[in-house]
DRENRO-490308 format. One line per field, with one value per residue (C-alpha): residue number from 1; residue in three letters; z, x, y. Coordinates in Angstrom, 1 decimal. Last residue first. Layout:
<pts>
seq	[NUM:...]
type	[ALA:...]
pz	[Z:...]
px	[X:...]
py	[Y:...]
</pts>
This chain:
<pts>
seq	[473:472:471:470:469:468:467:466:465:464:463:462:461:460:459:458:457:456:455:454:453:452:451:450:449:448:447:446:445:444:443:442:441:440:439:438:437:436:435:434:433:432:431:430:429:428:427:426:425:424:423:422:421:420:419:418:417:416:415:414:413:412:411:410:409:408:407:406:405:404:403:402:401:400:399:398:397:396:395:394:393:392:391:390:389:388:387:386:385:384:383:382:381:380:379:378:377:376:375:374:373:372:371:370:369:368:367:366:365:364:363:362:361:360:359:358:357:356:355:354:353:352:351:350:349:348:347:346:345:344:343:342:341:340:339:338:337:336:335:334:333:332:331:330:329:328:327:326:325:324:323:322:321:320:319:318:317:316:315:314:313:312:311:310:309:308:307:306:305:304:303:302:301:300:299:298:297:296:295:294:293:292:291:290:289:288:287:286:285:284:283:282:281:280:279:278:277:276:275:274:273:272:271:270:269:268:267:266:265:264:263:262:261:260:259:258:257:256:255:254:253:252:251:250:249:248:247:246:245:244:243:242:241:240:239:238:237:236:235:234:233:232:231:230:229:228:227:226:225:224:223:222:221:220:219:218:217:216:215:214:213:212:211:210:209:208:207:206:205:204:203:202:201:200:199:198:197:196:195:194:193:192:191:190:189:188:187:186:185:184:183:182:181:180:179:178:177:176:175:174:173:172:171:170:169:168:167:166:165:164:163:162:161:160:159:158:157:156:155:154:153:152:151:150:149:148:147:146:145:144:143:142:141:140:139:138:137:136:135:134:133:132:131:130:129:128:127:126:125:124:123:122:121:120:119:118:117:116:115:114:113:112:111:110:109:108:107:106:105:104:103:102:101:100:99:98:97:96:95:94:93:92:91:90:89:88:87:86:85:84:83:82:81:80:79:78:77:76:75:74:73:72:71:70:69:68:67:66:65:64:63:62:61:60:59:58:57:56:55:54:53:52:51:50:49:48:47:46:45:44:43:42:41:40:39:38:37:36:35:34:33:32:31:30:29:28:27:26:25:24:23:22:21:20:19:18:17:16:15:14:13:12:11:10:9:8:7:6:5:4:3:2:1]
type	[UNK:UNK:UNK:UNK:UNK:UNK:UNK:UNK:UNK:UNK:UNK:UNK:UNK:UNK:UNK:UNK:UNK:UNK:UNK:UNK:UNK:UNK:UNK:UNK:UNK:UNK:UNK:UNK:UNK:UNK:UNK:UNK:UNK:UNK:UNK:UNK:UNK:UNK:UNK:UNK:UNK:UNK:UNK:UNK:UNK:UNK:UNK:UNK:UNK:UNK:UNK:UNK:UNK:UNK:UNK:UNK:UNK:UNK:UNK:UNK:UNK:UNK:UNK:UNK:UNK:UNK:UNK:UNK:UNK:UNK:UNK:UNK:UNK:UNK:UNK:UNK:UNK:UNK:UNK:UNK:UNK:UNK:UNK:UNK:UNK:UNK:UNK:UNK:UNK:UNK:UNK:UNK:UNK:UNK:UNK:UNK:UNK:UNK:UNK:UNK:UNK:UNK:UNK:UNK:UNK:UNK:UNK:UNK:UNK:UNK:UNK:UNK:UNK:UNK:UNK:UNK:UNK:UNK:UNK:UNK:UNK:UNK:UNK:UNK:UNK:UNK:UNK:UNK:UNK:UNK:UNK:UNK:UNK:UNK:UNK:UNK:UNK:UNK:UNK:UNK:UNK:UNK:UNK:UNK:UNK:UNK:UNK:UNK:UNK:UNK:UNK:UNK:UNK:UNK:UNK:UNK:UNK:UNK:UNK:UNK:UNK:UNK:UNK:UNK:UNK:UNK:UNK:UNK:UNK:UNK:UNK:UNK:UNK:UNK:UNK:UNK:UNK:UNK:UNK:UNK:UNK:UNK:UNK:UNK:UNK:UNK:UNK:UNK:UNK:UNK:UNK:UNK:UNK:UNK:UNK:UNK:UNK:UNK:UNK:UNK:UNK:UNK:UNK:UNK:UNK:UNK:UNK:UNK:UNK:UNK:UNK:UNK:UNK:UNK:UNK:UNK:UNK:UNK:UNK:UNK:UNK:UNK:UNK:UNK:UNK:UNK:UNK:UNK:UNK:UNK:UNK:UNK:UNK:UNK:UNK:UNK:UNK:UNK:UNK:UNK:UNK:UNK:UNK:UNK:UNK:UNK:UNK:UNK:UNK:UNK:UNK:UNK:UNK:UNK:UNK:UNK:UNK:UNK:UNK:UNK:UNK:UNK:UNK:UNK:UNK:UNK:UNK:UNK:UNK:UNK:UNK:UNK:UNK:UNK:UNK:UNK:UNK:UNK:UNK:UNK:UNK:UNK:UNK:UNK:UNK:UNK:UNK:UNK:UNK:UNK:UNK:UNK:UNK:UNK:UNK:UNK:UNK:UNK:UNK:UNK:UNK:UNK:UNK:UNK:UNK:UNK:UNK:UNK:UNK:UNK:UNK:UNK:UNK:UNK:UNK:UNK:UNK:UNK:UNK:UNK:UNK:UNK:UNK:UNK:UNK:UNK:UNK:UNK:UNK:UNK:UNK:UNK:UNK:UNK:UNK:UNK:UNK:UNK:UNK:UNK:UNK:UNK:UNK:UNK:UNK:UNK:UNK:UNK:UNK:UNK:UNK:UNK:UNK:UNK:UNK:UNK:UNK:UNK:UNK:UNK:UNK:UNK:UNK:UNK:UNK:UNK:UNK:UNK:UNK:UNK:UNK:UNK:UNK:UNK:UNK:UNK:UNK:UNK:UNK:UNK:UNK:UNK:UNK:UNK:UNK:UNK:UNK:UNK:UNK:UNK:UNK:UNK:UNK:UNK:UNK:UNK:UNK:UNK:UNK:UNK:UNK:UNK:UNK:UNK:UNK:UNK:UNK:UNK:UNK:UNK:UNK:UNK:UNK:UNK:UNK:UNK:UNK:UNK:UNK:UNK:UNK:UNK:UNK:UNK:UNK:UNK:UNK:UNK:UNK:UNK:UNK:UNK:UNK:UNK:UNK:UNK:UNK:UNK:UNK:UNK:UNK:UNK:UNK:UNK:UNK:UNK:UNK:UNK:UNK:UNK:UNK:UNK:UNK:UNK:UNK:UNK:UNK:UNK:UNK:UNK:UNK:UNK:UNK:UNK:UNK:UNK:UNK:UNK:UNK:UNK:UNK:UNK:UNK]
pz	[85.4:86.3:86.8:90.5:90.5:89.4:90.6:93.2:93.0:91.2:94.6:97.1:95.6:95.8:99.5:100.0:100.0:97.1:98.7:100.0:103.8:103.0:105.1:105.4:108.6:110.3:112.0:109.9:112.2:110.3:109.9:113.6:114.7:111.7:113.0:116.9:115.9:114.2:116.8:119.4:117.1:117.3:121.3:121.6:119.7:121.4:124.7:122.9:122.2:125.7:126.9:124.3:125.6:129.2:128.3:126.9:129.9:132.5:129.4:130.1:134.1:134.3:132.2:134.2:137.7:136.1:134.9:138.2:139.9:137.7:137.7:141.4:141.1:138.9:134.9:134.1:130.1:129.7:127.9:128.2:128.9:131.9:130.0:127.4:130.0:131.8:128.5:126.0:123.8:120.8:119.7:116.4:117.5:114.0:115.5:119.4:120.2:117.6:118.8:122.8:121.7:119.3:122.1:124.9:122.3:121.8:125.6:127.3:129.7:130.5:132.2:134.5:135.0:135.6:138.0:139.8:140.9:140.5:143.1:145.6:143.5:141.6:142.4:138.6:138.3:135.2:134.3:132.9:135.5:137.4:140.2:144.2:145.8:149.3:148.0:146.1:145.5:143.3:141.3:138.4:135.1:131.8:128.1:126.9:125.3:125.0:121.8:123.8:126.5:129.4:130.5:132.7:136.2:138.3:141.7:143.6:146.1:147.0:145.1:147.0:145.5:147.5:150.7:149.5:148.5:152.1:153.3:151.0:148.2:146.5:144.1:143.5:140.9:139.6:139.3:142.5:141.9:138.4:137.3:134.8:132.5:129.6:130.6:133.3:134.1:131.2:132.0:135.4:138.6:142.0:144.6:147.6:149.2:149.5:148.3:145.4:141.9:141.3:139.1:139.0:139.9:138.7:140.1:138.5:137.3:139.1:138.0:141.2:142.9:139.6:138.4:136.9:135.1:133.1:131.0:131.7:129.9:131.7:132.9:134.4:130.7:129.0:126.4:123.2:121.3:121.2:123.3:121.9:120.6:123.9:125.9:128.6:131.8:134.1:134.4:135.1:138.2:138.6:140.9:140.2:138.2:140.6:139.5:137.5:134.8:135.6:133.9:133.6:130.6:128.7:126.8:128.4:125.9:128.1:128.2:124.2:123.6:125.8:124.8:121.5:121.9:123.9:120.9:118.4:120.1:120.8:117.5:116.3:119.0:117.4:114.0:114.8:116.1:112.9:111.4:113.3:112.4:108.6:109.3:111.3:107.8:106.0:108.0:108.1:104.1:103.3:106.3:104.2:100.8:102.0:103.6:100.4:98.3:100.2:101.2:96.8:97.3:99.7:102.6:103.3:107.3:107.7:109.4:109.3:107.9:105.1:108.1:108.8:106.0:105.7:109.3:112.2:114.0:117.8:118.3:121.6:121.9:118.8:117.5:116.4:115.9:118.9:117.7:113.9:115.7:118.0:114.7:112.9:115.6:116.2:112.7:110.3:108.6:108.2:106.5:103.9:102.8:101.9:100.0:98.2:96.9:96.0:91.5:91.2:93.8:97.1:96.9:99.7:99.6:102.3:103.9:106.5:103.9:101.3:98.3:95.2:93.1:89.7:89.7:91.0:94.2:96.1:97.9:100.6:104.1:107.0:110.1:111.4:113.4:113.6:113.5:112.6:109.4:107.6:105.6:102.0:100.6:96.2:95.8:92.9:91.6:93.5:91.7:92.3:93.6:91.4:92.6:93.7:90.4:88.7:90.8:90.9:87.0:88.3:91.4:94.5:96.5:100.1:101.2:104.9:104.9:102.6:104.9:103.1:104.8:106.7:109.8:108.9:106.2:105.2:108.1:106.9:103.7:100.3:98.0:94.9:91.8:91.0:93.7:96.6:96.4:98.9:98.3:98.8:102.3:102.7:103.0:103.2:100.5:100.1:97.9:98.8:96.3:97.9:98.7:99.9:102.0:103.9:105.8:105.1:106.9:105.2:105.0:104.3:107.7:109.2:111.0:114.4:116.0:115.9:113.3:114.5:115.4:112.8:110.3:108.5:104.5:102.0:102.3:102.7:99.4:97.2:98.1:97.2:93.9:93.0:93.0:89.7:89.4:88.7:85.4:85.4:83.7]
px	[-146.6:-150.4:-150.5:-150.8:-147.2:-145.9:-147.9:-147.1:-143.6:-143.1:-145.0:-142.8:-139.9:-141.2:-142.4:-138.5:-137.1:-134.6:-131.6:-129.6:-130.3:-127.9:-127.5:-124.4:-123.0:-124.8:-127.4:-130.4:-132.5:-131.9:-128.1:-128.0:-129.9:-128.5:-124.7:-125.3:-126.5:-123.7:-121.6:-123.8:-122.6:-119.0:-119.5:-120.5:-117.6:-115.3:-116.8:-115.9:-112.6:-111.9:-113.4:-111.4:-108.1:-109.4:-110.0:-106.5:-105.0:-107.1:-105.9:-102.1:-102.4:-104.7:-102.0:-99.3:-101.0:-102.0:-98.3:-96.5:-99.6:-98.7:-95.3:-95.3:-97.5:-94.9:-96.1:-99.0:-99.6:-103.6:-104.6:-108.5:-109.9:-111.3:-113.6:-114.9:-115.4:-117.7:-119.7:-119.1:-122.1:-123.0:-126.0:-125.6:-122.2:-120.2:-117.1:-117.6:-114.6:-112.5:-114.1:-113.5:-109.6:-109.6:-111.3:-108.4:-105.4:-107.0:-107.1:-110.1:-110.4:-106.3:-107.1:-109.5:-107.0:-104.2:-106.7:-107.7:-104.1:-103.7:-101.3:-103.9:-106.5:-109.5:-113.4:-114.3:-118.1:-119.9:-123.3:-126.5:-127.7:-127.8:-125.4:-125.9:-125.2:-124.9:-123.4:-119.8:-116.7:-114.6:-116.2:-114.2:-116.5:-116.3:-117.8:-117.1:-120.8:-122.2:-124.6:-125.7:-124.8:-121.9:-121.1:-118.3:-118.1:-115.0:-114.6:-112.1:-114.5:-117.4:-120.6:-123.1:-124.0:-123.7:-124.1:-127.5:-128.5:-128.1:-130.2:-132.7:-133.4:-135.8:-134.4:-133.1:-132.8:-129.5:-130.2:-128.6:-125.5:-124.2:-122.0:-119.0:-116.8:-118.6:-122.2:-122.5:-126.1:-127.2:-125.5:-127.1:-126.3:-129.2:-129.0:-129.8:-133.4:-136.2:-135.7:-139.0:-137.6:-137.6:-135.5:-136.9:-134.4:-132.1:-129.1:-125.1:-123.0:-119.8:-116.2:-114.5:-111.1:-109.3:-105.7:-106.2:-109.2:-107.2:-105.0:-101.6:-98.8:-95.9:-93.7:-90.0:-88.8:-90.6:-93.4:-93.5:-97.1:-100.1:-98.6:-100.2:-97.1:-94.9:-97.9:-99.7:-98.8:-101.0:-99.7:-96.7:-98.2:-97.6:-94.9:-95.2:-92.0:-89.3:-88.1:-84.5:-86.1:-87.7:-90.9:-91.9:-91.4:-94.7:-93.2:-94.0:-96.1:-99.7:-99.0:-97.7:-101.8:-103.1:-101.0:-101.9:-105.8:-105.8:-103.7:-106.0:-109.2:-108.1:-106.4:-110.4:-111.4:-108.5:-109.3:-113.1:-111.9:-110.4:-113.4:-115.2:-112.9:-113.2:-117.2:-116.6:-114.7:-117.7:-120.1:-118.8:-118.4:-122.0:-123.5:-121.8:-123.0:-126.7:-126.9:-125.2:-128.0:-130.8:-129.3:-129.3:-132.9:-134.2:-135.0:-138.1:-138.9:-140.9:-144.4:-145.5:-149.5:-148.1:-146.8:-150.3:-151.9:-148.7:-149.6:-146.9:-145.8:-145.3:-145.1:-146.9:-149.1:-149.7:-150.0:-146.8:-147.2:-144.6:-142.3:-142.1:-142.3:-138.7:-137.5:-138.1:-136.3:-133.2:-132.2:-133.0:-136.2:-134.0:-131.2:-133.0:-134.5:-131.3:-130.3:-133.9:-132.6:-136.1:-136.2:-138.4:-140.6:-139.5:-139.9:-141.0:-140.9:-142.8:-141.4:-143.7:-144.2:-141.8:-139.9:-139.0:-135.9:-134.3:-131.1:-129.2:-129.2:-128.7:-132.0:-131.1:-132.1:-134.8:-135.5:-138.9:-140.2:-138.2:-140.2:-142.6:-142.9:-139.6:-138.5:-137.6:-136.1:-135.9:-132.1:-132.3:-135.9:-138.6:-141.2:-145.2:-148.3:-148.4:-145.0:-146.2:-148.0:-145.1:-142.6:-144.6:-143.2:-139.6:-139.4:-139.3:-135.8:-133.8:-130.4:-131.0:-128.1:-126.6:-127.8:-129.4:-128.1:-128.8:-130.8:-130.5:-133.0:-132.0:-134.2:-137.4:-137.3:-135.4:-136.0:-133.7:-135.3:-134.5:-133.0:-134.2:-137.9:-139.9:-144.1:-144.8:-145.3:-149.2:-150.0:-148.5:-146.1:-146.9:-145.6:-145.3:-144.9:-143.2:-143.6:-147.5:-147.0:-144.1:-146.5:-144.7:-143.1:-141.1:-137.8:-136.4:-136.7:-134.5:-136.6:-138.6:-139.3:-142.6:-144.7:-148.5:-149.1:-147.3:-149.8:-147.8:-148.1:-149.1:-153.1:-153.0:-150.5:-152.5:-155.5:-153.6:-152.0:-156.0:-157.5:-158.6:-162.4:-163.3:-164.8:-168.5:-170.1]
py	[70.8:70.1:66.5:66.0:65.0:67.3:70.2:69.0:68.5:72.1:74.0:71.9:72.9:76.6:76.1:75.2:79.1:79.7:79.0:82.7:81.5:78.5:75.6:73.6:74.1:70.7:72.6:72.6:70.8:67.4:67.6:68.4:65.4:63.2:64.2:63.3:60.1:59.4:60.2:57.9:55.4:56.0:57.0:53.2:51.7:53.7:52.1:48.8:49.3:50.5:47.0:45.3:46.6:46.0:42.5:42.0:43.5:41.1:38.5:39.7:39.4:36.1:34.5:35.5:34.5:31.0:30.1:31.0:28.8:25.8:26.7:26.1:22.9:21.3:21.5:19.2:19.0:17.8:15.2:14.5:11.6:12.7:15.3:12.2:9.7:12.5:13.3:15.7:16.5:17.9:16.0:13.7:13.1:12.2:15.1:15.5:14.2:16.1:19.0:18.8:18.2:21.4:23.3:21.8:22.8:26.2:27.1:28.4:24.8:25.1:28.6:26.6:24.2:26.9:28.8:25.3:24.6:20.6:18.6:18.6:17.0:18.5:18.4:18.5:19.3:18.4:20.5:19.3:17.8:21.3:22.8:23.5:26.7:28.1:31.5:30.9:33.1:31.2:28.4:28.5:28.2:26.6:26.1:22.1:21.9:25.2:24.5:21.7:19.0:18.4:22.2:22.0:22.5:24.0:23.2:25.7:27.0:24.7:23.5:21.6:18.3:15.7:17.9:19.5:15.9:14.9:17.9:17.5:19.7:22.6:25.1:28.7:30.7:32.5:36.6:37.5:35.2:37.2:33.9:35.4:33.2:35.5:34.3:31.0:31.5:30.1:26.5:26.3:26.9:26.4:28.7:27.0:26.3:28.6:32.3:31.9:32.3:28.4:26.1:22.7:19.8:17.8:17.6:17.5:15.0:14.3:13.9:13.1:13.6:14.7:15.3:11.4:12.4:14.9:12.2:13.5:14.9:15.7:18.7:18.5:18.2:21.1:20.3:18.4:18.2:16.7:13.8:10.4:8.9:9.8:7.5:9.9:9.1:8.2:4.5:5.9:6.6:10.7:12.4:16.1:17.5:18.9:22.5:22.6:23.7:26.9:27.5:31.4:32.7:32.2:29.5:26.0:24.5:25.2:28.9:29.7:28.5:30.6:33.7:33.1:32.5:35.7:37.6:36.1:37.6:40.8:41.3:41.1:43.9:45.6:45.3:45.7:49.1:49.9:49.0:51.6:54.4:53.6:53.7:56.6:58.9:57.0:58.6:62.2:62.0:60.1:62.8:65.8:64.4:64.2:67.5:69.4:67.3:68.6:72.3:72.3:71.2:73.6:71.9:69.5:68.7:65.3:65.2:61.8:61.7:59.1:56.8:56.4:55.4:52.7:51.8:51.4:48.6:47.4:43.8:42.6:45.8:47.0:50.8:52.9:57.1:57.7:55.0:56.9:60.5:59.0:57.9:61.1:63.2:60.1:60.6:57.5:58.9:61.9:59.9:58.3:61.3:63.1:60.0:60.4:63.9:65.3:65.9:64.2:62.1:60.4:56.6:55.0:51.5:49.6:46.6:44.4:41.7:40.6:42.5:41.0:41.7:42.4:43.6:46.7:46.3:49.8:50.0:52.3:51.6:52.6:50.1:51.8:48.5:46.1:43.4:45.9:48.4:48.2:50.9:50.7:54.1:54.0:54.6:51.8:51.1:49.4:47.7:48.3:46.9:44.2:42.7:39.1:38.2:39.5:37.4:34.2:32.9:34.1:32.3:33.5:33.7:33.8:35.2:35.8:37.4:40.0:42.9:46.3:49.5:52.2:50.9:47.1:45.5:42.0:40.6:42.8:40.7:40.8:38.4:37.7:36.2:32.0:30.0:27.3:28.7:30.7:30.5:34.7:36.2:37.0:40.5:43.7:44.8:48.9:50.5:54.5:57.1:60.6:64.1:64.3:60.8:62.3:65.0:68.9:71.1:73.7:75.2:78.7:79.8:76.8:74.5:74.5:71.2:68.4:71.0:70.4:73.9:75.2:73.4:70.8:71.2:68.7:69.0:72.7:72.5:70.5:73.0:76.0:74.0:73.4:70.3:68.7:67.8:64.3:64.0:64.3:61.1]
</pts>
């Protein structure tokens, strides 16, 4: 039996390299074109997902893979007598590339675990061969240029996912391997320089938070600044009153604690209907609509009802409604400036009393001491859920009405200030990432300030990996 004849390095190298043609930008002169399957090994993990176990080896799925970095969470396992029946087809070793094929498609990171693990479907390992900088790798599959070839060379319809035959055929640019490494250590030092930059803005996006929770909280004790003491307190039954042993906490003299169904007109449930995207009837509220203490109107359905229900149940400036049921049990919402609208069973409204201003209420519902009151009533409920009882049994401190109103204008100033803060924060964010983007297009079409004209030209590299790999070094 013949012996399969051994290609020759011209015929490994029209397999490896890109006609011009073909090539998807131009490259620095000493660089080369070549398809990623001819420069690395590939392991490919389709197929069934291994039987999952409660400990034992470490798997990682296409959930732990993030673009440029391997997520702790999921954390999920095989055990050790399936993991060498699982990992036939190869095992990964540290800086080895895994890439995920769909569901995301074309997420790239670094394996950086240094243990022994298993790797589930939809991940392929792609593991450029010696001496390649593989860190140099990872970043061009993750620069916008090879993402946009990735999405472009995708099949599927309702998940989109790419072939490990195919992926092979991707044209990636190779660079001279000293412009290889000074690429990959320039990106490592620009990214970490905006990773430290991005986790100051978590900082602040974190102070945020706290500073909103502390101004809430210093608003419904009396210590924002604006109480004045010699202001009449509201005349409440002292049947209303809540008992000195039950008051969370002390507050100032001309205020009282009350139990929040006595402020209130009604507590009502809301209608149940079917939600509808035809124009026929009144808009009709439901908990999803209400996102970030804002309603966007022109995207909440309608639905169908009679004219007496419409009255019953149609919502009217200054109501507030409450989510009753779910995940969002106790989230809120003001009703301010309202379309002909009716609201869902799942939903509370409070219809409040003269004596109540509806911003300091509604500022009241975002406050730590009412979250901590809708928790420890919801504590050995099987379903979270707050019922109407439960919302007009809770205390609430009731300053004079004046207060009220001084107390609701402040607080809406300094969060409005907060939310900017956080809003700036985020924008920054958003030109942090596009930075990085910004860095792998350049890095990747030799613009970065690093290249070299002087490098030996890459076709050499490309020569001593083939001939490599091939068997002929």
């Amino acid at each position: 039996m013949s012996k399969t004849r051994q290609k020759s390095l011209e015929e490994l190298l029209e397999e490896a390299l890109v006609p011009e043609e073909e090539q998807p930008y131009k490259a620095p002169e000493n660089w080369v074109w070549v398809r990623l399957g001819s420069i690395s090994r590939f392991i490919d993990y389709r197929g069934k997902t291994p039987k999952k176990t409660e400990s034992g080896i470490r798997l990682i799925t296409a959930k732990n893979v993030r673009m440029g970095y391997i997520q702790d969470e999921p954390k999920e396992f095989i055990s050790e007598k399936d993991y060498d029946s699982w990992m036939t087809r190869g095992i990964p070793n540290v800086g080895d590339i895994l890439f995920t094929t769909e569901a995301p498609l074309g997420n790239v990171a670094q394996l950086d675990i240094n243990e022994k693990i298993a790797l589930a479907q939809r991940i392929i390992t792609i593991s450029p061969y010696q001496p390649l900088e593989k860190t140099f790798f990872k970043y061009c599959l993750m620069s916008p240029q090879m993402q946009a070839l990735i999405k472009s060379n995708a099949t599927g319809t309702t998940v989109s996912g790419i072939k490990a035959s195919r992926l092979k055929e991707i044209e990636v640019p190779l660079a001279p391997l000293h412009e290889q490494k000074r690429i990959a250590d320039k990106v490592e030092r620009l990214f970490a320089k905006i990773d430290e930059a991005k986790q100051l803005i978590e900082e602040v996006k974190g102070s945020v938070e706290l500073r909103r929770a502390a101004i809430l909280d210093r608003a419904f004790r009396g210590e924002l600044g604006t109480n004045d003491p010699f202001e009449a307190p509201n005349q409440i039954n002292e049947k209303e009153i809540v008992p000195p042993n039950e008051q969370p906490y002390q507050v100032p003299e001309n205020w009282v604690w009350v139990k929040l169904k006595s402020c209130l007109k009604n507590l009502q449930y809301g209608y149940t209907a079917s939600s509808s995207v035809s124009e026929e009837g009144p808009k009709y509220l439901r908990i999803t609509d209400i996102q970030n203490g804002h309603v966007d109107w022109e995207k909440v359905p309608h639905c169908k009802i009679d004219e007496e229900q419409l009255e019953k149940y149609r919502l009217n400036k200054g109501d507030i409604v409450i989510a009753r049921t779910g995940a969002t049990t106790g989230k809120s919402f003001l009703i301010d400036d309202v379309p002909c609208a009716v609201f869902a069973s799942y939903l509370i409204r409070l219809t409040i009393n003269d004596y109540l201003d509806a911003r300091y209420l509604w500022n009241y519902l975002k406050s730590p001491m009412y979250w901590k009151q809708i928790t420890v009533v919801q504590k050995g409920i099987a379903q979270p859920g707050a019922n109407a009882q439960i919302i007009g049994g809770l205390s609430l401190p009731l300053p004079p009405v004046r207060e009220q109103q001084r107390i609701a204008e402040k607080v809406d100033f300094l969060l409005n200030k907060l939310d900017s803060e956080k809003q700036l924060a985020l924008e920054i964010e958003q030109k942090i990432d596009l930075i990085k983007q910004s860095i792998l297009s350049k890095a990747f079409s030799g613009e970065l300030g690093t290249n070299d004209p002087n490098d030996e030209h890459a076709i050499e590299l490309l020569k001593e990996v083939l001939l490599q790999t091939s068997g002929q070094s």
